[in-house]
PDB file of N, H, CA, C and O in Angstrom:
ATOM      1  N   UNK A   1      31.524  -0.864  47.491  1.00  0.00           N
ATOM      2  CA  UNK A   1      30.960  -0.068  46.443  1.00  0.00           C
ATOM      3  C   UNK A   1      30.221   1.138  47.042  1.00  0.00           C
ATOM      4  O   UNK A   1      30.228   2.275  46.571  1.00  0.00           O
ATOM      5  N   UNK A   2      29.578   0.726  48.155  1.00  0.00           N
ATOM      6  H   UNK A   2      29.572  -0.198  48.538  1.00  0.00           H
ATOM      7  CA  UNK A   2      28.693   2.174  48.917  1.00  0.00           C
ATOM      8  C   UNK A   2      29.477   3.191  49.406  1.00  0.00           C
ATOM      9  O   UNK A   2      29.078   4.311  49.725  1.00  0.00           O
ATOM     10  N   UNK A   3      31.201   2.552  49.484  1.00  0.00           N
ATOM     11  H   UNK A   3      31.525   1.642  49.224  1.00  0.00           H
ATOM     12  CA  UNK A   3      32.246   3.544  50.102  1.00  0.00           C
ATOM     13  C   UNK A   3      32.322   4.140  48.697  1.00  0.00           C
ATOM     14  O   UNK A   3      31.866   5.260  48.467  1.00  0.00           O
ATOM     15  N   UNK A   4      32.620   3.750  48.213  1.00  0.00           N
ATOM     16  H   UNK A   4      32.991   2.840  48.401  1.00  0.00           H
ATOM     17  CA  UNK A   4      33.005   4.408  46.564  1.00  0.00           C
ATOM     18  C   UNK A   4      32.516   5.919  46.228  1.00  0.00           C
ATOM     19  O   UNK A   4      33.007   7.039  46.089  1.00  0.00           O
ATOM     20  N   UNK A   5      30.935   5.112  46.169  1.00  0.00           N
ATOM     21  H   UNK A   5      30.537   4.202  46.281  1.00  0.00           H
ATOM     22  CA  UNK A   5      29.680   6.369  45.835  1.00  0.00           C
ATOM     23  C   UNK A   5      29.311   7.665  46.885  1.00  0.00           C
ATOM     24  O   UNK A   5      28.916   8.789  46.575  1.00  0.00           O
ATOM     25  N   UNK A   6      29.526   7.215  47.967  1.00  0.00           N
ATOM     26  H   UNK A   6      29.846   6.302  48.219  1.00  0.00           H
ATOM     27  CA  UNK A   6      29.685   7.968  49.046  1.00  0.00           C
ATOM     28  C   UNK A   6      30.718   9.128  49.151  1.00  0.00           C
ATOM     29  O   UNK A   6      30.845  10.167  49.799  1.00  0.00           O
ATOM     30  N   UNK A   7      31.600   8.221  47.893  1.00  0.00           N
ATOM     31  H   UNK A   7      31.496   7.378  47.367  1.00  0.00           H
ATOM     32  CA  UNK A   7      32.988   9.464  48.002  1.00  0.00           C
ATOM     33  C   UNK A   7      32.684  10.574  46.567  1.00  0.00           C
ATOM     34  O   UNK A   7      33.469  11.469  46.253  1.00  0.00           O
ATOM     35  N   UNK A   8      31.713  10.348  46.015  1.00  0.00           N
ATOM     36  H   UNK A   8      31.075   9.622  46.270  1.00  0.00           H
ATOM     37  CA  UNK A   8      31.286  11.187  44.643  1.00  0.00           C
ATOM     38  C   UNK A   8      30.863  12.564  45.046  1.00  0.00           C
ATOM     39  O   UNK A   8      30.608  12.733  46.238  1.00  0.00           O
ATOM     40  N   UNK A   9      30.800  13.145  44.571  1.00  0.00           N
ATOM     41  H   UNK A   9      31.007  13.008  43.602  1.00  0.00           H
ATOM     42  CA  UNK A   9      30.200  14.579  44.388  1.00  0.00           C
ATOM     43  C   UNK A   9      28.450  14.560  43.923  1.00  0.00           C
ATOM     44  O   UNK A   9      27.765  13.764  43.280  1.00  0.00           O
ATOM     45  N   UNK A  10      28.204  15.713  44.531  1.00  0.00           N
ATOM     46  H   UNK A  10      28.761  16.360  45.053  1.00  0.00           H
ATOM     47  CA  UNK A  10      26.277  15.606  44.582  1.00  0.00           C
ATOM     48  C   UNK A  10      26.004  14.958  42.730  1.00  0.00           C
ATOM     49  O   UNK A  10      25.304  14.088  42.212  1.00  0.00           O
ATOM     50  N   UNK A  11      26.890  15.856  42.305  1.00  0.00           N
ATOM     51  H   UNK A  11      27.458  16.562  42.726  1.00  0.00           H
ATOM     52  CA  UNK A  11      26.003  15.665  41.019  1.00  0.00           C
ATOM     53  C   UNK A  11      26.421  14.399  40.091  1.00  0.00           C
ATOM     54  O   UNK A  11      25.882  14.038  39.045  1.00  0.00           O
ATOM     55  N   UNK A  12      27.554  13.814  40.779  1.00  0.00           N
ATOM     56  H   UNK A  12      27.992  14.107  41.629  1.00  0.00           H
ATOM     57  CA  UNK A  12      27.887  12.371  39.919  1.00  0.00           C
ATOM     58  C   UNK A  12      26.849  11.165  40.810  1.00  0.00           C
ATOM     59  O   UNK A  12      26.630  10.028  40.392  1.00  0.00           O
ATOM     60  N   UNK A  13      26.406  11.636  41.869  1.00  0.00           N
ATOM     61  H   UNK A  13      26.583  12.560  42.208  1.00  0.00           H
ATOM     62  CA  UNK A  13      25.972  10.149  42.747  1.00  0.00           C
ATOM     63  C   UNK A  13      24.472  10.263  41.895  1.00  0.00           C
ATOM     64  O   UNK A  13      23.645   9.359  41.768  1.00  0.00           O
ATOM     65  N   UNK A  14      24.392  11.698  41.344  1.00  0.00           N
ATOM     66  H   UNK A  14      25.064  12.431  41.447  1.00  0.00           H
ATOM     67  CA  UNK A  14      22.750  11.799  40.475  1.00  0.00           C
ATOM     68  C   UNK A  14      22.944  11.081  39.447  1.00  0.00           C
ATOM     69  O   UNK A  14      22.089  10.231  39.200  1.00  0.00           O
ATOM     70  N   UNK A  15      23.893  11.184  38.724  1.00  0.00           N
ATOM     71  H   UNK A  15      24.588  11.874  38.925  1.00  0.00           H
ATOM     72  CA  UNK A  15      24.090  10.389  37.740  1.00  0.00           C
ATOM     73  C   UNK A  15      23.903   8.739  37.638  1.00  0.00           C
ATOM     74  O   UNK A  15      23.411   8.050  36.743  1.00  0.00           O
ATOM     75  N   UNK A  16      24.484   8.392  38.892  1.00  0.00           N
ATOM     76  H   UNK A  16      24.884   8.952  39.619  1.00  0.00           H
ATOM     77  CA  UNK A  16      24.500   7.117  39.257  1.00  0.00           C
ATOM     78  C   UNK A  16      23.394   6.334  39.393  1.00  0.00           C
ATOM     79  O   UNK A  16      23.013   5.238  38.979  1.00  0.00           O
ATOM     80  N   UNK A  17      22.903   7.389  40.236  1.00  0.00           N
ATOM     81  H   UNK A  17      23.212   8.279  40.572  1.00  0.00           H
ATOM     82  CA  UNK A  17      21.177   6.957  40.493  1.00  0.00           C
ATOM     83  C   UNK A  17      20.518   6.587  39.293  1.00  0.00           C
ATOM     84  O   UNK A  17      20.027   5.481  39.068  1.00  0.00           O
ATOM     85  N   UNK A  18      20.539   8.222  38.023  1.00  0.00           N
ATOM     86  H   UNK A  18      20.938   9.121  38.205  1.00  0.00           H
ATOM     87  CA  UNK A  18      19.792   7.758  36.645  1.00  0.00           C
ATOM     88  C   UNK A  18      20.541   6.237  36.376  1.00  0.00           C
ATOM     89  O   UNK A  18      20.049   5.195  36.808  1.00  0.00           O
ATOM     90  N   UNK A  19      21.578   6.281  35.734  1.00  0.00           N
ATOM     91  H   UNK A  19      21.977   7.128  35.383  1.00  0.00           H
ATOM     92  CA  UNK A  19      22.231   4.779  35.399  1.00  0.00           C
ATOM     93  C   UNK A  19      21.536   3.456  36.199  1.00  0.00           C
ATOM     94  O   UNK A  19      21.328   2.424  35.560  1.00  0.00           O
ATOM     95  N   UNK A  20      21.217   3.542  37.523  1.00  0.00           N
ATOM     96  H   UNK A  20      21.386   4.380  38.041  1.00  0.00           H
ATOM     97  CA  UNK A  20      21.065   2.578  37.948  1.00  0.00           C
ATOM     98  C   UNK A  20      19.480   2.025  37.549  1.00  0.00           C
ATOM     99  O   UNK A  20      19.162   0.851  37.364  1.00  0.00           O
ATOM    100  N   UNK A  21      18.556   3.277  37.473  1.00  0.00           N
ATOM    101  H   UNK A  21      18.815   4.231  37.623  1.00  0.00           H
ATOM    102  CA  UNK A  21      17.052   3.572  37.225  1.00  0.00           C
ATOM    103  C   UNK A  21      16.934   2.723  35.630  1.00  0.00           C
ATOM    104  O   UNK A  21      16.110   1.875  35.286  1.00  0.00           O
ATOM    105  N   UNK A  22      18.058   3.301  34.872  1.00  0.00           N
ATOM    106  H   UNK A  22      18.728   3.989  35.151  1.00  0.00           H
ATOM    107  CA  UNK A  22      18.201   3.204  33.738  1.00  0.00           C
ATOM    108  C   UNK A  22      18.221   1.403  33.069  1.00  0.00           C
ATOM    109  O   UNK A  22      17.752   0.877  32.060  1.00  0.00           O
ATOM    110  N   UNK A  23      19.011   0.913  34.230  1.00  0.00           N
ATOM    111  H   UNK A  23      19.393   1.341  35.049  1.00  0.00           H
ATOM    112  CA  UNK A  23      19.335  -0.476  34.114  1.00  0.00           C
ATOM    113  C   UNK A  23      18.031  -1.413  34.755  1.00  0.00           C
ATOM    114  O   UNK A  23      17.750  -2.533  34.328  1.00  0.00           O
ATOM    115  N   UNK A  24      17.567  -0.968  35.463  1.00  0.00           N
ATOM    116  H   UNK A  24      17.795  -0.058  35.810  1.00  0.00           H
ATOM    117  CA  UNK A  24      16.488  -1.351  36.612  1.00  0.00           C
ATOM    118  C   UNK A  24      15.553  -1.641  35.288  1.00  0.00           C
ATOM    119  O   UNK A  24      15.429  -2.776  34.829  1.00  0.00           O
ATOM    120  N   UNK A  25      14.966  -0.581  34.777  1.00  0.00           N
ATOM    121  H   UNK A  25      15.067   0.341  35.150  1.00  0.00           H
ATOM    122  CA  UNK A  25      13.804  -0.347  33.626  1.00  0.00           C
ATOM    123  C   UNK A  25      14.307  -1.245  32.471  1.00  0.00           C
ATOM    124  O   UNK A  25      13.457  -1.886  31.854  1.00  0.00           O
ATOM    125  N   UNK A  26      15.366  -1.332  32.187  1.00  0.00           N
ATOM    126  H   UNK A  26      16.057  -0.812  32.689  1.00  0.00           H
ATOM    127  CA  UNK A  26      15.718  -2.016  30.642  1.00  0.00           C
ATOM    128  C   UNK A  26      15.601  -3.784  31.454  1.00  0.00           C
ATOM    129  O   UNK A  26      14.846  -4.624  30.964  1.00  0.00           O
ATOM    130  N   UNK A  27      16.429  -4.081  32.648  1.00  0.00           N
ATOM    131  H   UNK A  27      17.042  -3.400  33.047  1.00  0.00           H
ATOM    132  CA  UNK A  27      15.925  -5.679  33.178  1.00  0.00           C
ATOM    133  C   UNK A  27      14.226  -5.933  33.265  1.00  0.00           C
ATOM    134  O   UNK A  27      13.676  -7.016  33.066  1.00  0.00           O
ATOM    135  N   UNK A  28      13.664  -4.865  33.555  1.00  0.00           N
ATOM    136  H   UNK A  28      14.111  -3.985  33.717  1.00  0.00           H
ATOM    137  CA  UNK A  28      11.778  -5.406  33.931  1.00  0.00           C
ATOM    138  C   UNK A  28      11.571  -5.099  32.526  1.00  0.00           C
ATOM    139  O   UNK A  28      10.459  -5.567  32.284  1.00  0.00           O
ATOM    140  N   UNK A  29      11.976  -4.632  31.590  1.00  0.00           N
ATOM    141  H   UNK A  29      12.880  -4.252  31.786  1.00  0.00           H
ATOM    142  CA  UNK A  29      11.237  -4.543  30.538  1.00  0.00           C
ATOM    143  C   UNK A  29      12.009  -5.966  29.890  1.00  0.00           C
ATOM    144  O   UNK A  29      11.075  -6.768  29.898  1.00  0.00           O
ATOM    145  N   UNK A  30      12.785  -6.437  29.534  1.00  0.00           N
ATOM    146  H   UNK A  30      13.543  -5.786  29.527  1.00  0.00           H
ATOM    147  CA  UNK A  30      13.331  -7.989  29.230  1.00  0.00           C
ATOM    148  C   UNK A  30      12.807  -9.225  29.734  1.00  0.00           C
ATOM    149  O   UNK A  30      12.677 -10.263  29.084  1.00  0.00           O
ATOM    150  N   UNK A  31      12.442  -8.991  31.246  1.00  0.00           N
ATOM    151  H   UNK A  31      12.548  -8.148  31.773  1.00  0.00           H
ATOM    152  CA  UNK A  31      11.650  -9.860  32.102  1.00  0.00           C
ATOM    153  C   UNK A  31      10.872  -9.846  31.436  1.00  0.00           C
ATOM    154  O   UNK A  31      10.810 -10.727  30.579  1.00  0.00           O
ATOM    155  N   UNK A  32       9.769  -8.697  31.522  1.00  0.00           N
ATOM    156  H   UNK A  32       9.819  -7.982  32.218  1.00  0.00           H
ATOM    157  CA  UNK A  32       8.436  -8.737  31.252  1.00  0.00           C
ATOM    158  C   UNK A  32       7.679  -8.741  29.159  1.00  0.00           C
ATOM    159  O   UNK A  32       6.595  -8.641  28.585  1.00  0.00           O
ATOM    160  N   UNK A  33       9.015  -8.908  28.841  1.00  0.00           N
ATOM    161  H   UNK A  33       9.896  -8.989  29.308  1.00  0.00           H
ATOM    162  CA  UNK A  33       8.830  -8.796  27.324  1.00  0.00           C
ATOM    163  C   UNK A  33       8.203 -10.674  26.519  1.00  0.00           C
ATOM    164  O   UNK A  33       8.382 -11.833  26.896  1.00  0.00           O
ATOM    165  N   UNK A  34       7.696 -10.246  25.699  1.00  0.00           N
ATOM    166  H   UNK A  34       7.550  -9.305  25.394  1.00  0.00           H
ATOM    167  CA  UNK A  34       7.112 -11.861  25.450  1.00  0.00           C
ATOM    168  C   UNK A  34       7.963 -12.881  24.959  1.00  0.00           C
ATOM    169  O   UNK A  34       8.919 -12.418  24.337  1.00  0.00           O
ATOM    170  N   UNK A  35       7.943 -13.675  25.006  1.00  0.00           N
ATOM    171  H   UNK A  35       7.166 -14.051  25.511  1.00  0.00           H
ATOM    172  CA  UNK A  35       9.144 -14.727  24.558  1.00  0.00           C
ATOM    173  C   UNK A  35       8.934 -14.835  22.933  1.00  0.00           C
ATOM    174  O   UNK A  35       7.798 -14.714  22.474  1.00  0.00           O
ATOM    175  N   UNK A  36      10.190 -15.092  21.977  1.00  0.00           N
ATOM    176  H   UNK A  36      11.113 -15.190  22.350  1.00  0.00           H
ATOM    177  CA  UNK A  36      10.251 -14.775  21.130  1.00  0.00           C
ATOM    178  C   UNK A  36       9.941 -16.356  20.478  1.00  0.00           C
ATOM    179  O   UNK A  36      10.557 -17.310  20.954  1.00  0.00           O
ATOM    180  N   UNK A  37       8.934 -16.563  19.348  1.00  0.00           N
ATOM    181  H   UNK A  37       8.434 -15.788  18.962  1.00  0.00           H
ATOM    182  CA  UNK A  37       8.660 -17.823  19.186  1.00  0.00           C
ATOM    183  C   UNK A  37       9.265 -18.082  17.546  1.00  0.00           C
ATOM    184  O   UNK A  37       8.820 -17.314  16.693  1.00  0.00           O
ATOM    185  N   UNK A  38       9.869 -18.727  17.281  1.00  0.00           N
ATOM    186  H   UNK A  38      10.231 -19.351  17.973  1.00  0.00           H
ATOM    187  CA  UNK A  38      10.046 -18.914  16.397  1.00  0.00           C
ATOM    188  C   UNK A  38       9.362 -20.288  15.058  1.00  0.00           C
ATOM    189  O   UNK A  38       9.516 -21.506  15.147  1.00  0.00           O
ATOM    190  N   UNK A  39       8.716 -19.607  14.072  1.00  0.00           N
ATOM    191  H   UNK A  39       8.591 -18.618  14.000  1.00  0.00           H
ATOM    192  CA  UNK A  39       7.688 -20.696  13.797  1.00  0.00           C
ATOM    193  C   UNK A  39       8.897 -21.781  12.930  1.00  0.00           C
ATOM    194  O   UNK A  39       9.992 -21.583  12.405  1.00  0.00           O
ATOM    195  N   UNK A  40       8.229 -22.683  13.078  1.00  0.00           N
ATOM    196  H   UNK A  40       7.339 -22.844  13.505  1.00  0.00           H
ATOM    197  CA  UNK A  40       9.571 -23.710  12.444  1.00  0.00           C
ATOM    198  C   UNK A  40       8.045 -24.269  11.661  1.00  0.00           C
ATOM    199  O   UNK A  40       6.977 -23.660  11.603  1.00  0.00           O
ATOM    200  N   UNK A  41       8.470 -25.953  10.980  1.00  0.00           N
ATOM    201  H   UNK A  41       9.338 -26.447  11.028  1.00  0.00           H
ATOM    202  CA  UNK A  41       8.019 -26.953  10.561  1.00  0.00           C
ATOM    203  C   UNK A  41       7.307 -27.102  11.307  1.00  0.00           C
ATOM    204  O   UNK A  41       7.621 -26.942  12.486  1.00  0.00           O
ATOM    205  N   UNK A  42       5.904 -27.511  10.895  1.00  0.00           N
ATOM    206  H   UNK A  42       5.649 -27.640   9.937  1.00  0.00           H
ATOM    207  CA  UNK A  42       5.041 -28.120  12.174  1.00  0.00           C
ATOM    208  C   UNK A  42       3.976 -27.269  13.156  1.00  0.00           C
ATOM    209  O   UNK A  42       2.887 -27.429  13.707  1.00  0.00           O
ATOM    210  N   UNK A  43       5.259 -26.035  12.968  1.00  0.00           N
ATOM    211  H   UNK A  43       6.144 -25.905  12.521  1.00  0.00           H
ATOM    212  CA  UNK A  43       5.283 -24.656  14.211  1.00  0.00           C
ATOM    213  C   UNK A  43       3.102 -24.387  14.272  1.00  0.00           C
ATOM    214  O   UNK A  43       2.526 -24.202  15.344  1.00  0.00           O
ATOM    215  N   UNK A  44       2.264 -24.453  12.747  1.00  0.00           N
ATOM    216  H   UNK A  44       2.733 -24.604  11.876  1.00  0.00           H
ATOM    217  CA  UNK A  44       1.067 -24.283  12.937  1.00  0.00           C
ATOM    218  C   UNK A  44      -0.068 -25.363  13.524  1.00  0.00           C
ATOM    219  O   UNK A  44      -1.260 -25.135  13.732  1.00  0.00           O
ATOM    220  N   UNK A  45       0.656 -26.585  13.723  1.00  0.00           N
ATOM    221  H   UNK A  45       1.624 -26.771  13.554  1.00  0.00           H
ATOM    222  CA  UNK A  45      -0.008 -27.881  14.421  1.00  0.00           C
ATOM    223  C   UNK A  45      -1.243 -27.394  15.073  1.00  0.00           C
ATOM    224  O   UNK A  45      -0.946 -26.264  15.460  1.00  0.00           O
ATOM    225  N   UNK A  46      -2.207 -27.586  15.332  1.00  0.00           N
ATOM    226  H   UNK A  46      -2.449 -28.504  15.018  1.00  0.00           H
ATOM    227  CA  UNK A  46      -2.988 -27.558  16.386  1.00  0.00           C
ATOM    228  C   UNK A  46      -4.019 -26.066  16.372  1.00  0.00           C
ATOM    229  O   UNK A  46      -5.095 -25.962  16.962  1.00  0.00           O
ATOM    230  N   UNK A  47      -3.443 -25.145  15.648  1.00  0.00           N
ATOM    231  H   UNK A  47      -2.570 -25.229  15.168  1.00  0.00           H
ATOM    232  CA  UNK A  47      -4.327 -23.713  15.544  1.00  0.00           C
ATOM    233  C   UNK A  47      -5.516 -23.543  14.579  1.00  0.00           C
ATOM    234  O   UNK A  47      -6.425 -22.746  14.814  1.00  0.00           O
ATOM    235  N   UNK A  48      -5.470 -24.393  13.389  1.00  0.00           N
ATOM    236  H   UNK A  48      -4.733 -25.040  13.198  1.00  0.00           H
ATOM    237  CA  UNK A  48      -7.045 -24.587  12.882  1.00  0.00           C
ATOM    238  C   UNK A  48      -7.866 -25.621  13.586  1.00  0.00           C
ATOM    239  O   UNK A  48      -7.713 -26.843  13.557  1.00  0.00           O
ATOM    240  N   UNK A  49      -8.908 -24.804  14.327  1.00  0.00           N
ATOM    241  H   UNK A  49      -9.032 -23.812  14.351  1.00  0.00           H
ATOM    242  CA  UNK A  49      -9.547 -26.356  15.036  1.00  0.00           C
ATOM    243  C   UNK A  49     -11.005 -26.424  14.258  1.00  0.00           C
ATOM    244  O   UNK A  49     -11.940 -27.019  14.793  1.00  0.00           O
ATOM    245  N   UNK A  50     -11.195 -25.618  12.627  1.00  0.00           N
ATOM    246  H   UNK A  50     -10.435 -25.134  12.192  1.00  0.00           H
ATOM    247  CA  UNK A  50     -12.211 -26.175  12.480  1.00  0.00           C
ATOM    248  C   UNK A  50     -11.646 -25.550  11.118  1.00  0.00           C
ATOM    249  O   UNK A  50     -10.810 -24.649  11.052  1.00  0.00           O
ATOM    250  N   UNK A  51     -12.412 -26.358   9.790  1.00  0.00           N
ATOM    251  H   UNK A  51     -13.091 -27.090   9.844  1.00  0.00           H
ATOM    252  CA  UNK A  51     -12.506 -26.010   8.128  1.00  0.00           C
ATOM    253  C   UNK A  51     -13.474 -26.828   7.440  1.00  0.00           C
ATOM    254  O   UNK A  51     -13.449 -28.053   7.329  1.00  0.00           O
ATOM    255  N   UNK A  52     -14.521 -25.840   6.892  1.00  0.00           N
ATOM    256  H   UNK A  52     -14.542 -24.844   6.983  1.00  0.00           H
ATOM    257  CA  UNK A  52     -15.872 -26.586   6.372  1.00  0.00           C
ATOM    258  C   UNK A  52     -15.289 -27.479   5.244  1.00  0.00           C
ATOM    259  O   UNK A  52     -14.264 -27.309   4.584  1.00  0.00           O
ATOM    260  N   UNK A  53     -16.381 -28.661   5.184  1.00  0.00           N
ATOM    261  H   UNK A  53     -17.213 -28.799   5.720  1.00  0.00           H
ATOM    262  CA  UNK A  53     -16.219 -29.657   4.040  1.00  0.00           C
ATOM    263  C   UNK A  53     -15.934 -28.993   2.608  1.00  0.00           C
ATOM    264  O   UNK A  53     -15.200 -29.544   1.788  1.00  0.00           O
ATOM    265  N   UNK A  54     -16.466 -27.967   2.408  1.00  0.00           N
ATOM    266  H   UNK A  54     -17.062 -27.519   3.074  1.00  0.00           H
ATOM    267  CA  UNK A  54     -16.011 -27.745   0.706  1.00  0.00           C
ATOM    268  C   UNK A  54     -14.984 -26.644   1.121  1.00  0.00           C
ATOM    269  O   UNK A  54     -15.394 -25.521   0.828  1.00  0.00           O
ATOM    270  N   UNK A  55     -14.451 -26.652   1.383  1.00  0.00           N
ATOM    271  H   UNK A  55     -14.118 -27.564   1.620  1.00  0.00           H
ATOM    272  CA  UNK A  55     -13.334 -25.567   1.383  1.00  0.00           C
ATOM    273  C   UNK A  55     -12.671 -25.399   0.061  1.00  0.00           C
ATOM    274  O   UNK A  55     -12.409 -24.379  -0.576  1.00  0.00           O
ATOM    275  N   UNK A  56     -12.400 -27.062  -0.269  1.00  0.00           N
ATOM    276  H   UNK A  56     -12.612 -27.890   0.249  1.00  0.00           H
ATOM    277  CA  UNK A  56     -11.300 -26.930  -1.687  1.00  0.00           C
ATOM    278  C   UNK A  56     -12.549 -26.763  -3.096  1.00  0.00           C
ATOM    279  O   UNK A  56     -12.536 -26.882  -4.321  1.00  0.00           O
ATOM    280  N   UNK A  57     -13.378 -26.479  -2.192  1.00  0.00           N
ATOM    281  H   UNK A  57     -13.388 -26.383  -1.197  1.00  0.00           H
ATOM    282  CA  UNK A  57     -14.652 -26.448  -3.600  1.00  0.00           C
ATOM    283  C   UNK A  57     -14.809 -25.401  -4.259  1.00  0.00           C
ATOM    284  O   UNK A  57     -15.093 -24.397  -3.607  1.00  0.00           O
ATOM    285  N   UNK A  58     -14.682 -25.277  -5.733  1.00  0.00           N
ATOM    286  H   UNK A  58     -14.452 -26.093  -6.263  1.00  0.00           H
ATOM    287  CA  UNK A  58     -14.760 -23.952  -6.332  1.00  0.00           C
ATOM    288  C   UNK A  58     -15.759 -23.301  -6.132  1.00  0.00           C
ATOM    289  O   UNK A  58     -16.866 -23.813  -5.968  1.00  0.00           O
ATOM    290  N   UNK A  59     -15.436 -21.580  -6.108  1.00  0.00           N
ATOM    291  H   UNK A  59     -14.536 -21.164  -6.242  1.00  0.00           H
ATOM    292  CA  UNK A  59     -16.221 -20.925  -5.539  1.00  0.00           C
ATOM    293  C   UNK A  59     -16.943 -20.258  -6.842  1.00  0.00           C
ATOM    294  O   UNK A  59     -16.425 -19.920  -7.907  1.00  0.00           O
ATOM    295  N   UNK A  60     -18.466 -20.165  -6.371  1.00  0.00           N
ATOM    296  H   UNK A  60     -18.886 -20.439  -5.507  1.00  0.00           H
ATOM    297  CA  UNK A  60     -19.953 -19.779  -7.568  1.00  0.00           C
ATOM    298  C   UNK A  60     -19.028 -18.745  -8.439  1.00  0.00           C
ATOM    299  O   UNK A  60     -18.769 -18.945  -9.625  1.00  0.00           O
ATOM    300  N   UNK A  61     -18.628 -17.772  -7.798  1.00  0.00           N
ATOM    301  H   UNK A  61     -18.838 -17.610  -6.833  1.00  0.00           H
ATOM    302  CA  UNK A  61     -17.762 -16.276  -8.540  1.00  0.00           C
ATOM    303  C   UNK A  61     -16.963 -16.871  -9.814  1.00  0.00           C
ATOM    304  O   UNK A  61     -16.942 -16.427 -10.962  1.00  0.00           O
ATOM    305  N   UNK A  62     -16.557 -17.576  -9.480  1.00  0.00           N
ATOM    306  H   UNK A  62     -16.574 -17.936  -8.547  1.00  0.00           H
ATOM    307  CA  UNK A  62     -15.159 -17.712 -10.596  1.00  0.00           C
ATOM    308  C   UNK A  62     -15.397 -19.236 -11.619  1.00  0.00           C
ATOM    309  O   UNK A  62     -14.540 -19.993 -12.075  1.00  0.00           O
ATOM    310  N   UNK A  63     -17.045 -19.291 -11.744  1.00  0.00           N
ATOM    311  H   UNK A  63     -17.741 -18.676 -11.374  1.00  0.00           H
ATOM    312  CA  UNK A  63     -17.827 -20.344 -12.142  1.00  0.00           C
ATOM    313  C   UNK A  63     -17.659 -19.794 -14.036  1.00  0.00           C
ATOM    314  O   UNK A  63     -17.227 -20.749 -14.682  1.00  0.00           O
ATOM    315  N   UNK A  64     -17.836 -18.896 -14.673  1.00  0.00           N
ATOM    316  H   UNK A  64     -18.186 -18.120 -14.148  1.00  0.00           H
ATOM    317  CA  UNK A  64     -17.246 -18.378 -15.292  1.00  0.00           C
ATOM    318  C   UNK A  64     -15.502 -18.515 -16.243  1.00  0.00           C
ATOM    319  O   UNK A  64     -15.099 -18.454 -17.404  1.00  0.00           O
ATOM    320  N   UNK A  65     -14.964 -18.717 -14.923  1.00  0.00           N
ATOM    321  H   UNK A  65     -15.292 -18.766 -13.980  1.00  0.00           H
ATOM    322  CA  UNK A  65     -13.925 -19.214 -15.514  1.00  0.00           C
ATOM    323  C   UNK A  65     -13.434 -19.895 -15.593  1.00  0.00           C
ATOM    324  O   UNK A  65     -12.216 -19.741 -15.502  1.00  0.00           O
ATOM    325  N   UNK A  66     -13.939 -21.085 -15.807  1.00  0.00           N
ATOM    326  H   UNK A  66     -14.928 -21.210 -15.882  1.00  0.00           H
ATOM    327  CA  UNK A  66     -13.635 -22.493 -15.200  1.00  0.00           C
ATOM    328  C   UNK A  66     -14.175 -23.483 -16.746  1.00  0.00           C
ATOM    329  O   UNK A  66     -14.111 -24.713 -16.745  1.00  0.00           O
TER     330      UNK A  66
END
């Protein structure tokens, strides 16, 4: 392959270079991208680690309409 490029002309081996820069940047950005989570059933388990006792208790505001 280095014989190949070697046999290009100045301004195609530039090209090559961008392309290669091009591919370089799009793999570290895939690497470095966050993993994609998908929430399923269940998926919120464990993320409320606290909810006061009256939560389900009607609230004074809407005492009125009740």
């Amino acid at each position: 392959m280095e014989k190949k490029i070697a046999g290009l002309p100045e301004n195609l081996k530039i090209e090559v270079e961008h392309f290669i820069d091009n591919l370089t940047k799009t793999q570290l950005n895939e690497m470095n991208a966050a993993p994609e989570i998908k929430a399923g059933f269940g998926g919120g388990k464990g993320l409320i680690i606290y909810m006061s006792d009256d939560f389900d208790a009607p609230l004074e505001d809407f005492k009125d309409y009740m």
